[in-house]
Structures are given as C-alpha cells and as structure tokens.
ChimeraX commands (.cxc) that place a marker at each C-alpha (Angstrom):
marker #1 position 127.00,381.39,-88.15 radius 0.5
marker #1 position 127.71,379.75,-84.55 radius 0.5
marker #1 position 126.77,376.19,-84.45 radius 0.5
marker #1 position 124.21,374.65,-81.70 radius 0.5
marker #1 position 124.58,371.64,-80.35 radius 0.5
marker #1 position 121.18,370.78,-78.07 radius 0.5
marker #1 position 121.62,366.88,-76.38 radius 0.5
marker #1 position 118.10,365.60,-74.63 radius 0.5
marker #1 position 118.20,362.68,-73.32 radius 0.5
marker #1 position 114.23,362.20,-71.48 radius 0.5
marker #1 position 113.21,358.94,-69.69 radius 0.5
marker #1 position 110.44,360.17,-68.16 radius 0.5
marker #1 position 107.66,358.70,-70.36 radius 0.5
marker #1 position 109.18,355.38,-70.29 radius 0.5
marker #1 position 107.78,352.23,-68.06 radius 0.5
marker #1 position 109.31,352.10,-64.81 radius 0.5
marker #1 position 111.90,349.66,-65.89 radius 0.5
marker #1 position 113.50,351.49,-68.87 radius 0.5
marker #1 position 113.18,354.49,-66.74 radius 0.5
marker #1 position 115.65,352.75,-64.31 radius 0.5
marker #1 position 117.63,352.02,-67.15 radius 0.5
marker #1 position 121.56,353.35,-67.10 radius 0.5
marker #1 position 122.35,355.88,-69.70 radius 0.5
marker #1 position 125.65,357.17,-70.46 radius 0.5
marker #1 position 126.45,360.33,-72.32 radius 0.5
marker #1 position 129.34,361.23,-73.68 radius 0.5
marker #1 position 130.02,364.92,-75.16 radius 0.5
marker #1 position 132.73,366.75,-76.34 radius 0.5
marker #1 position 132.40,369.74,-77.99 radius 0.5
marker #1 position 134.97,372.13,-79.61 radius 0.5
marker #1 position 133.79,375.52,-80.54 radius 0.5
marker #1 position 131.90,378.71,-79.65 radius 0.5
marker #1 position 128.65,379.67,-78.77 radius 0.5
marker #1 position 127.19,376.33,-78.44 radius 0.5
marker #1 position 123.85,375.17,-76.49 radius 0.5
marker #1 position 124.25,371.60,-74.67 radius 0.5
marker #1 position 120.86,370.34,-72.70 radius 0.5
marker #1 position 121.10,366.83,-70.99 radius 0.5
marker #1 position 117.97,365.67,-69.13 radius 0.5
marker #1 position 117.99,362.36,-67.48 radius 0.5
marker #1 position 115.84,360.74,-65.50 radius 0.5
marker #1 position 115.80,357.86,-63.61 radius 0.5
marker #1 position 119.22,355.80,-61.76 radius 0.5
marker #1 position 122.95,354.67,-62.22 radius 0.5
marker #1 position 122.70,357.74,-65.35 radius 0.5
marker #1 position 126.39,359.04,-65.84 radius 0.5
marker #1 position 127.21,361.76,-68.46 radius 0.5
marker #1 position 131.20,361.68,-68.58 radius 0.5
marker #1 position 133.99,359.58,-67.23 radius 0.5
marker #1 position 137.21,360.90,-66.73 radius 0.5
marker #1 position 138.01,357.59,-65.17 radius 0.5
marker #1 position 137.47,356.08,-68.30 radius 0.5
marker #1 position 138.84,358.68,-70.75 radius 0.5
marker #1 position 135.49,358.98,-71.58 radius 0.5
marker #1 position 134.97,362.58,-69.86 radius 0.5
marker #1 position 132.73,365.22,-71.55 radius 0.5
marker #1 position 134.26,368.51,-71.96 radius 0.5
marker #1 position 133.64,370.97,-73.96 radius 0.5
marker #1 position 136.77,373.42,-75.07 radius 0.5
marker #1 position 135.65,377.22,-76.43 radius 0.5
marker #1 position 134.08,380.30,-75.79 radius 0.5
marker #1 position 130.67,381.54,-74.96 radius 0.5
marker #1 position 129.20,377.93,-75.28 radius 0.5
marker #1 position 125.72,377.03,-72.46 radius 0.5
marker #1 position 125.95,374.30,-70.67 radius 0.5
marker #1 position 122.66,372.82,-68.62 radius 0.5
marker #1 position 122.70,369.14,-67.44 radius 0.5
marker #1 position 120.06,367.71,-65.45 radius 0.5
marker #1 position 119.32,364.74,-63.53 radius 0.5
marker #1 position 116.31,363.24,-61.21 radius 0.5
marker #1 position 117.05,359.89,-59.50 radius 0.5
marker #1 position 119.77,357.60,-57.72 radius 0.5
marker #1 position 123.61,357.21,-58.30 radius 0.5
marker #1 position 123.80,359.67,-60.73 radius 0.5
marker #1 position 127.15,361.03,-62.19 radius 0.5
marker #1 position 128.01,364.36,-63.65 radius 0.5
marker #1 position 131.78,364.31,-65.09 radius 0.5
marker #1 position 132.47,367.23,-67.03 radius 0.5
marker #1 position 135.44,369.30,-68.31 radius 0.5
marker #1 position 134.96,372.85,-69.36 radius 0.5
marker #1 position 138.37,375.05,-71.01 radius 0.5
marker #1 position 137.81,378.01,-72.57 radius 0.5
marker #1 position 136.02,381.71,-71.66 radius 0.5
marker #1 position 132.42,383.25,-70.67 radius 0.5
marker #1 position 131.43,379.62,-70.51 radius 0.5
marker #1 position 127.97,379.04,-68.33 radius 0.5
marker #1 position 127.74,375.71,-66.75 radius 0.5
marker #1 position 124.21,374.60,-64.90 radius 0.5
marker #1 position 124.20,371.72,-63.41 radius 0.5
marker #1 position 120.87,370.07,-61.39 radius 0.5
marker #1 position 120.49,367.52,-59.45 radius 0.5
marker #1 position 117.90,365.53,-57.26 radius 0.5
marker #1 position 118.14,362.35,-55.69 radius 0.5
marker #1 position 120.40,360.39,-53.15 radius 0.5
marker #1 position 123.85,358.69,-53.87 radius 0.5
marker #1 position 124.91,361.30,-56.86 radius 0.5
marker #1 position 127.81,362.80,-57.72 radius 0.5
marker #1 position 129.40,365.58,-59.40 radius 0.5
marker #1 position 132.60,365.74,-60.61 radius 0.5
marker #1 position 133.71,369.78,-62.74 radius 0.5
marker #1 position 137.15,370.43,-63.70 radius 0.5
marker #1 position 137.41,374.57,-65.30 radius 0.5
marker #1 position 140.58,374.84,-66.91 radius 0.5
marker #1 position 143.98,372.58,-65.86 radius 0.5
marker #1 position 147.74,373.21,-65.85 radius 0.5
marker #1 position 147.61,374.52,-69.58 radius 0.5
marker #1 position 144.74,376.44,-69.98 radius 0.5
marker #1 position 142.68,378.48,-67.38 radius 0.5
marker #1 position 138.98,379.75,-67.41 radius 0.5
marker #1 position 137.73,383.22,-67.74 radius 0.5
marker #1 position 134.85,384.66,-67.32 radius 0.5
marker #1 position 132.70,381.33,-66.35 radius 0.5
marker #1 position 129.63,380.39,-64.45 radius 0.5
marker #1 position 129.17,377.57,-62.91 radius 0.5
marker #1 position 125.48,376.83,-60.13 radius 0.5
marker #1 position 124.98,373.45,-58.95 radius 0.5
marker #1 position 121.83,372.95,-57.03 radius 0.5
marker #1 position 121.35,369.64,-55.64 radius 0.5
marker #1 position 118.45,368.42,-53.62 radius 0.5
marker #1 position 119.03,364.90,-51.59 radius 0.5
marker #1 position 121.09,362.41,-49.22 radius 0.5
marker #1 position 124.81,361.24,-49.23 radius 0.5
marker #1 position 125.96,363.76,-52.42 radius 0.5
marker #1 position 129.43,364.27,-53.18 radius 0.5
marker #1 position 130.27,367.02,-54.88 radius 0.5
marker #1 position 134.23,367.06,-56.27 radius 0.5
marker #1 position 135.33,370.60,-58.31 radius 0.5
marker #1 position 138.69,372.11,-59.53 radius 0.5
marker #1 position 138.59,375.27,-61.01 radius 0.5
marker #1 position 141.72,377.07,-62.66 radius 0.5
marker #1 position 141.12,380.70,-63.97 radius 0.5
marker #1 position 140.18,384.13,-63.46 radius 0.5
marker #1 position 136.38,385.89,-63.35 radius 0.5
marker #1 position 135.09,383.22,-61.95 radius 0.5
marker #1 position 131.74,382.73,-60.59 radius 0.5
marker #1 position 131.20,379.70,-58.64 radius 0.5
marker #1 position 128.14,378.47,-56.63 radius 0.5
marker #1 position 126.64,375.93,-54.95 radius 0.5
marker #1 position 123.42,375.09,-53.42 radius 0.5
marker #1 position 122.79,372.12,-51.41 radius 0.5
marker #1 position 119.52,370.87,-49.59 radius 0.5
marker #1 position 119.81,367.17,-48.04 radius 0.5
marker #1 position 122.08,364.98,-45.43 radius 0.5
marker #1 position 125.28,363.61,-45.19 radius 0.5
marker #1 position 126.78,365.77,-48.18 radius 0.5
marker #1 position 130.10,365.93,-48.84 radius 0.5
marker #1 position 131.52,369.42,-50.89 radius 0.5
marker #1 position 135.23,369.40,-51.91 radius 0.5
marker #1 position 136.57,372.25,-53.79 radius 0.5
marker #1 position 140.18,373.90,-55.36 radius 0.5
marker #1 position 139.98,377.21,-56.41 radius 0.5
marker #1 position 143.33,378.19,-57.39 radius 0.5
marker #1 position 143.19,381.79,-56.95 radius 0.5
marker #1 position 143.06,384.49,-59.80 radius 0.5
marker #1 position 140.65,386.38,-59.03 radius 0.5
marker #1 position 139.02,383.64,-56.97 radius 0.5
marker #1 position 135.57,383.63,-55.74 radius 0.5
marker #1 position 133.10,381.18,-54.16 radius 0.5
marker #1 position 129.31,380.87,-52.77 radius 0.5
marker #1 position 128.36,377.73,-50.51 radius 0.5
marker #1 position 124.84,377.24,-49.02 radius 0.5
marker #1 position 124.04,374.17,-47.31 radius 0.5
marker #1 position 120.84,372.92,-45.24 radius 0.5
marker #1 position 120.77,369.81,-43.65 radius 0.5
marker #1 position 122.59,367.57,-41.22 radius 0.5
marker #1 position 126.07,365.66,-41.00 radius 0.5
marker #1 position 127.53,368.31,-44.09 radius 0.5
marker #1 position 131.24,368.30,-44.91 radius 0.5
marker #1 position 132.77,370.84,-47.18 radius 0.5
marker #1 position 136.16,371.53,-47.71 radius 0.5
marker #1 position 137.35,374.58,-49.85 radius 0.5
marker #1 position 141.19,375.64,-50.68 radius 0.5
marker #1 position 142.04,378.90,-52.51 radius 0.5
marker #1 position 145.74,378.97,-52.12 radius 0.5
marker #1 position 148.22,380.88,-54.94 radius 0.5
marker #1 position 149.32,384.30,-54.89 radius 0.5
marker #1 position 146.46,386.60,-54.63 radius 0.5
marker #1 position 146.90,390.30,-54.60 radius 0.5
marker #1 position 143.70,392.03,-57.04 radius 0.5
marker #1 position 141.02,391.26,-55.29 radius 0.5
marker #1 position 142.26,387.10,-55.16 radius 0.5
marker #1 position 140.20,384.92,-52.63 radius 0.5
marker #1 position 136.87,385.45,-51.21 radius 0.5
marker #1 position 134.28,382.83,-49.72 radius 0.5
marker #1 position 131.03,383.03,-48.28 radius 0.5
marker #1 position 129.21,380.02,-46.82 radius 0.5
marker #1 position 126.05,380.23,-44.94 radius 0.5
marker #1 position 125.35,376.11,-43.07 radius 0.5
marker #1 position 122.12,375.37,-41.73 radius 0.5
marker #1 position 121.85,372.19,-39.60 radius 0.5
marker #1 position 123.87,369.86,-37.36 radius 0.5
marker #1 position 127.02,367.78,-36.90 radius 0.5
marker #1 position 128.28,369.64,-39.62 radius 0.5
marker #1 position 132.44,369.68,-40.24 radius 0.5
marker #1 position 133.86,372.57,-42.43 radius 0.5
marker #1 position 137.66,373.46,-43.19 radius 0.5
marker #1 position 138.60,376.97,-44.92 radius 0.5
marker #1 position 142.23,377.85,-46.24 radius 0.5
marker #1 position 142.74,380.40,-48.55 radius 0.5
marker #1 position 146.10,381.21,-48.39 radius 0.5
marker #1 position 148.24,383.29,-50.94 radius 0.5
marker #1 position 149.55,386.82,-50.22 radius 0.5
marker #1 position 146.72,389.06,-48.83 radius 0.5
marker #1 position 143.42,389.71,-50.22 radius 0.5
marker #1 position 141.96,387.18,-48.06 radius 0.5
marker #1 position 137.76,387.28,-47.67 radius 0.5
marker #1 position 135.96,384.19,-45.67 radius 0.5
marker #1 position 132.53,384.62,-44.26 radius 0.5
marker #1 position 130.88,381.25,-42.92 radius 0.5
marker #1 position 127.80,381.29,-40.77 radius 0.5
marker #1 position 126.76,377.94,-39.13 radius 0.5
marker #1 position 123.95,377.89,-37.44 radius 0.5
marker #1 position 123.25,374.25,-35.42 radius 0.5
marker #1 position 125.12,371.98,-32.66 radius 0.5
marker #1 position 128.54,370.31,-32.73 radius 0.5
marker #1 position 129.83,371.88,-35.76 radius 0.5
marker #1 position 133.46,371.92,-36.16 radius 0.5
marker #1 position 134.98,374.94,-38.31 radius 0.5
marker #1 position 138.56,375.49,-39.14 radius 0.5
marker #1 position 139.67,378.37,-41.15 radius 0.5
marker #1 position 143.34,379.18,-42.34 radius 0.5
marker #1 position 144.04,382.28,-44.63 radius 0.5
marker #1 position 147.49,383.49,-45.08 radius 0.5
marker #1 position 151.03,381.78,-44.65 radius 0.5
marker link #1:1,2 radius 0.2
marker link #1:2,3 radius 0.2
marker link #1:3,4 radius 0.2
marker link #1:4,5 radius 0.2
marker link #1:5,6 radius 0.2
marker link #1:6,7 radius 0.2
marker link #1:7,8 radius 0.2
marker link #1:8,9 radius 0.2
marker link #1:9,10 radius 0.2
marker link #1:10,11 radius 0.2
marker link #1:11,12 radius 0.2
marker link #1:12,13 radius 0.2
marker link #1:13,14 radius 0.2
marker link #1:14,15 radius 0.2
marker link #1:15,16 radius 0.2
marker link #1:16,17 radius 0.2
marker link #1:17,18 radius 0.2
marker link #1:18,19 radius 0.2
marker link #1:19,20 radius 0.2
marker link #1:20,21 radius 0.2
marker link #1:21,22 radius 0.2
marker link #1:22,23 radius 0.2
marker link #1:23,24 radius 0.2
marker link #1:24,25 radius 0.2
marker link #1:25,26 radius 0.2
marker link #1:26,27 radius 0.2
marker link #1:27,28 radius 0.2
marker link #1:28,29 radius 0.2
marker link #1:29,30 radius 0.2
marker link #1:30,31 radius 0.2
marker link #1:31,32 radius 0.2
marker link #1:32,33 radius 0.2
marker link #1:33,34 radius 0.2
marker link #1:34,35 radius 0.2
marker link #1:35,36 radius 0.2
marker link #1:36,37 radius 0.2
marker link #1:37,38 radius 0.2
marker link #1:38,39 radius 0.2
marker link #1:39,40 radius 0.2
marker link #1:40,41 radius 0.2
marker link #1:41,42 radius 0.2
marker link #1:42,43 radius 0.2
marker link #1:43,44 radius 0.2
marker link #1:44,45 radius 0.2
marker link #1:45,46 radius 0.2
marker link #1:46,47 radius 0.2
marker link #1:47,48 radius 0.2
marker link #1:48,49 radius 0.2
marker link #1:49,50 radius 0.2
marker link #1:50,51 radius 0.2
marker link #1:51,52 radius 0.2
marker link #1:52,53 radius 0.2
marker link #1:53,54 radius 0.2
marker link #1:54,55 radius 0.2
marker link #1:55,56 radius 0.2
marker link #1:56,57 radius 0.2
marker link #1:57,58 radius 0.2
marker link #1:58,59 radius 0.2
marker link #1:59,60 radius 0.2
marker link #1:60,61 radius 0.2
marker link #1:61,62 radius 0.2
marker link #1:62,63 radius 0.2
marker link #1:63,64 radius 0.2
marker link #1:64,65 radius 0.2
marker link #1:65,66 radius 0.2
marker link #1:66,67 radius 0.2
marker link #1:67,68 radius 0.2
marker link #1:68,69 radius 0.2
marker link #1:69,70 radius 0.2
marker link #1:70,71 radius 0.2
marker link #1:71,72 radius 0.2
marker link #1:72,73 radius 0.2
marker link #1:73,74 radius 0.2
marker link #1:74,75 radius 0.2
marker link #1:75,76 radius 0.2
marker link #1:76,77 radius 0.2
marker link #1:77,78 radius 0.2
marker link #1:78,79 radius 0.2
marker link #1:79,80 radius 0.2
marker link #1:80,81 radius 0.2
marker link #1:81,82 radius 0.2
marker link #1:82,83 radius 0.2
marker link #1:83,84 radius 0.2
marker link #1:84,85 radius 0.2
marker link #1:85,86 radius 0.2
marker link #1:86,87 radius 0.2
marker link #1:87,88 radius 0.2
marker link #1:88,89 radius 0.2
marker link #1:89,90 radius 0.2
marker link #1:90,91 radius 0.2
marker link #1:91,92 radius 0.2
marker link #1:92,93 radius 0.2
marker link #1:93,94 radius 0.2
marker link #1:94,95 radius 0.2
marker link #1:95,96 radius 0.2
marker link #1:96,97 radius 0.2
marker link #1:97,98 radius 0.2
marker link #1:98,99 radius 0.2
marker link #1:99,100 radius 0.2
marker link #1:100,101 radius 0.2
marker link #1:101,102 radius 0.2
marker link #1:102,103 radius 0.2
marker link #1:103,104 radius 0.2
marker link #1:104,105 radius 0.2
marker link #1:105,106 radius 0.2
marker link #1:106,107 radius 0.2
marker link #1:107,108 radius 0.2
marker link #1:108,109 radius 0.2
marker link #1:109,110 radius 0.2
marker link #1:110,111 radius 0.2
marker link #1:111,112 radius 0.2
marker link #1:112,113 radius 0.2
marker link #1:113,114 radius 0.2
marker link #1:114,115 radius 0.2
marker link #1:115,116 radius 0.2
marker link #1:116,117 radius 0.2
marker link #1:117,118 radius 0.2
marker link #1:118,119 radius 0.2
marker link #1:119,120 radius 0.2
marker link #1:120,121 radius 0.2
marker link #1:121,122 radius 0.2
marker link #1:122,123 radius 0.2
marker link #1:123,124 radius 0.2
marker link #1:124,125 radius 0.2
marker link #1:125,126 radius 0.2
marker link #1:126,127 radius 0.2
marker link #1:127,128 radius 0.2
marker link #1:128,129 radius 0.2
marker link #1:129,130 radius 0.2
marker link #1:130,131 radius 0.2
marker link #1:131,132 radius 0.2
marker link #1:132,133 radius 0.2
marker link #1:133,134 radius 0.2
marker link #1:134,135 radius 0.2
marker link #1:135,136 radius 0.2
marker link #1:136,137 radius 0.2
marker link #1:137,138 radius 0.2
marker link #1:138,139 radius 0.2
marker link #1:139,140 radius 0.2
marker link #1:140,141 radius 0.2
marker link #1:141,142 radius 0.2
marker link #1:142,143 radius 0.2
marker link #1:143,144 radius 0.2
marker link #1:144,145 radius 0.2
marker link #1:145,146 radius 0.2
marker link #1:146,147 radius 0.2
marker link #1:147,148 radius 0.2
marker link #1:148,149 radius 0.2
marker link #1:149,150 radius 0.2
marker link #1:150,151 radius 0.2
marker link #1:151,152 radius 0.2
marker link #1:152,153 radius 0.2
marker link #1:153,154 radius 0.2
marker link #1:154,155 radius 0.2
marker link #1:155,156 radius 0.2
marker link #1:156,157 radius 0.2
marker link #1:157,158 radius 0.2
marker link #1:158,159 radius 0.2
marker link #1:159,160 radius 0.2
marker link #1:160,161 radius 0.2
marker link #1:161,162 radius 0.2
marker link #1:162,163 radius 0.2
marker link #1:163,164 radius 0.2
marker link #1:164,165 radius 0.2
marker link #1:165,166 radius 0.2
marker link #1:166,167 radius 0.2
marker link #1:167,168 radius 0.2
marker link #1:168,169 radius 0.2
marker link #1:169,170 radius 0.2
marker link #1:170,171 radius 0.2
marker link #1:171,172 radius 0.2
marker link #1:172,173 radius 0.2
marker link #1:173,174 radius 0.2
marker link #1:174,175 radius 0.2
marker link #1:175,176 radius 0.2
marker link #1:176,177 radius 0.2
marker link #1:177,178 radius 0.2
marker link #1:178,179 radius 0.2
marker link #1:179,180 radius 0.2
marker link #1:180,181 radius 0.2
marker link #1:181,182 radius 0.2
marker link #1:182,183 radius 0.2
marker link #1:183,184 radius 0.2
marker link #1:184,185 radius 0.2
marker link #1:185,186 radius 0.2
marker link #1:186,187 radius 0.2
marker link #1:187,188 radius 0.2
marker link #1:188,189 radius 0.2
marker link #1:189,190 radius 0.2
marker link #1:190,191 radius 0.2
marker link #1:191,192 radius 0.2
marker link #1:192,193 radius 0.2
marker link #1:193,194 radius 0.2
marker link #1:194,195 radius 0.2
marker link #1:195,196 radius 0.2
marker link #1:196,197 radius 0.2
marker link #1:197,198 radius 0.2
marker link #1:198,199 radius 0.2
marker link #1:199,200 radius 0.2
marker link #1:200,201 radius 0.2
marker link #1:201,202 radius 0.2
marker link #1:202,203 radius 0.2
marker link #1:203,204 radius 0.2
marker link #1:204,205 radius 0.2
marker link #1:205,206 radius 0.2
marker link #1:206,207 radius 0.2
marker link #1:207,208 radius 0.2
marker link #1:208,209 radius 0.2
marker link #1:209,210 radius 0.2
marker link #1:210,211 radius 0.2
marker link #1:211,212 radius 0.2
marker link #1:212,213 radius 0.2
marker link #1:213,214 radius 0.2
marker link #1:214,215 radius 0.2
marker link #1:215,216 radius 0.2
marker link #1:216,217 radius 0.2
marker link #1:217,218 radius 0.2
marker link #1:218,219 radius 0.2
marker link #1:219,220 radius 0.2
marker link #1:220,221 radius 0.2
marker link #1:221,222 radius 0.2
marker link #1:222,223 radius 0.2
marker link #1:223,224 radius 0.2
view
C-alpha cells in the first residue's frame, strides 16, 4: 500500500498575534505516491532552507505536492528528485519568495508539474529545473516582481504570465536541444517591465513573448 503523508499547518483561527507568529516547516520525504499539504497563514512563515541544510525535498515518484501561504515575507524552499511528481505552490502577499530546485547534477526530473500562482508586491521567484517532460508555469499578479529561471533543456518547456508594473524575469534554456528541446511563451501586461530570453542549444528553438505597456526592454538570444 503507498503511504500518505498530509502536513497542515493552519493559523488562521489564531489571535492576531500568534497568527503573525513565524513557523518553519521542514519536510523530507522519500517514497512514492505521497500527498504533502502545507497551509500557512500569516508572516516571516518559511517551509525549507537550503541555506541552512534544512531544505524540504522530497525524492520519489508520483508523490503531490501543494504548499500554500497568505501573508508577508514568506519563504517556499523546496527540492523535488524523482518522476510524475506534481508540485503546487500558492502564494499571496508582499515580500515572499520562492525558491524550487527539480532534479541537480545527479538526478533529473521526468514527467513533473510544477504552477506557482502568486498574487502581490516585490516577489522573487528563484527556480532550477533539470529533466525531461517537464511542465513548468507561472502566474504572477502584483509589482515589482522579480522571476529568475534555468531550464536546462531536455525536452524543455516554460509558461510565464505576468500583470503588473516594474516586472523582471529572466529565463535561460541553454544545452543541446534537438527533439522538440526549448520552447517559451510569456504573455506581460503592464509597464517598465525588463525581460531577457536565451535559449540556446542546437535548434529547436520556440520563444513567444507579448508585452503589452511603455518602456519595456526585451532581449532575446536563441542559438549560438
């Protein structure tokens, strides 16, 4: 029988000052099939810190992932190796940050999901993804965001919407590509926004970016 692992963490119904309360959370799970819900509500909440040594990641196959988190200076850290993975990851506030590394050096992911939707100001959003099949997007309503992402090609593949103002997202494919490798599509609503494309690798090179606004600044490099 596949084990199920279901983490809750809910400050909701707390008084305002326990609500404000930091929380940490700390996960790592080894092993398929698994179910891992974090809720947190409330500021300064982290779950994971590779900084630390303390990241969660969780190492298998077929395994859900949904974290959550309403507030201020929030942190999302996580690690995810394995295959057919699905990684959901929420956010609303101002001053948070999200931090996923899929796969590394070693070992690659296959077959994964991964949505982030984030709603607020000044978010940072920092991911790394090493594999093939995957399916990576990213949803961002708010100011002043900042999107930095490595794809290192394998089948790559990536979906960017922003709305709002003063946006920055950089995204790098890079690799050898060749079977259907690459791919982008970004659609930026809003102004003073500042995006950077290179894909790289040999051939099979797809961007797509619509900005619609004043004083953007778009660079895109594919190819070498």
């Amino acid at each position: 029988m596949p084990s199920k692992l279901l983490a809750v963490l809910i400050l909701a119904s707390m008084p305002l000052t326990a609500a404000l309360a930091e929380n940490k959370v700390y996960i790592e799970q080894v092993g398929s099939s698994n179910t891992v819900n974090i809720t947190q509500v409330g500021s300064t909440n982290r779950v994971g810190n590779s900084g630390l040594n303390q990241e969660s990641k969780i190492t298998g196959s077929s395994n859900t992932l949904t974290t959550s988190q309403t507030g201020s200076s929030n942190i999302i850290d996580y690690t995810v190796m394995g295959s057919s993975n699905t990684i959901t990851k929420t956010v609303t506030g101002d001053t948070n940050q999200i931090t996923f590394t899929c796969g590394d050096g070693q070992s690659a992911c296959t077959n994964v999901t991964s949505t982030m939707t984030i709603a607020g100001d000044t978010n940072t959003v920092t991911s790394t993804i090493k594999g093939s099949n995957i399916t990576n997007t990213l949803s961002i309503t708010g100011d002043s965001n900042t999107v930095t992402q490595s794809i290192l090609t394998n089948n790559s593949t990536s979906n960017i919407t922003i709305v709002g103002d003063s946006n920055t997202f950089t995204s790098s494919m890079s690799g050898a590509s060749a079977g259907s490798g690459h791919q982008l599509l970004a659609l930026v609503t809003g102004t003073s926004n500042t995006h950077a494309v290179t894909q790289s690798g040999t051939v099979n090179t797809t961007v797509n970016v619509t900005t619609n606004g004043s004083s953007n600044n778009v660079t895109v490099n594919t190819g070498n």
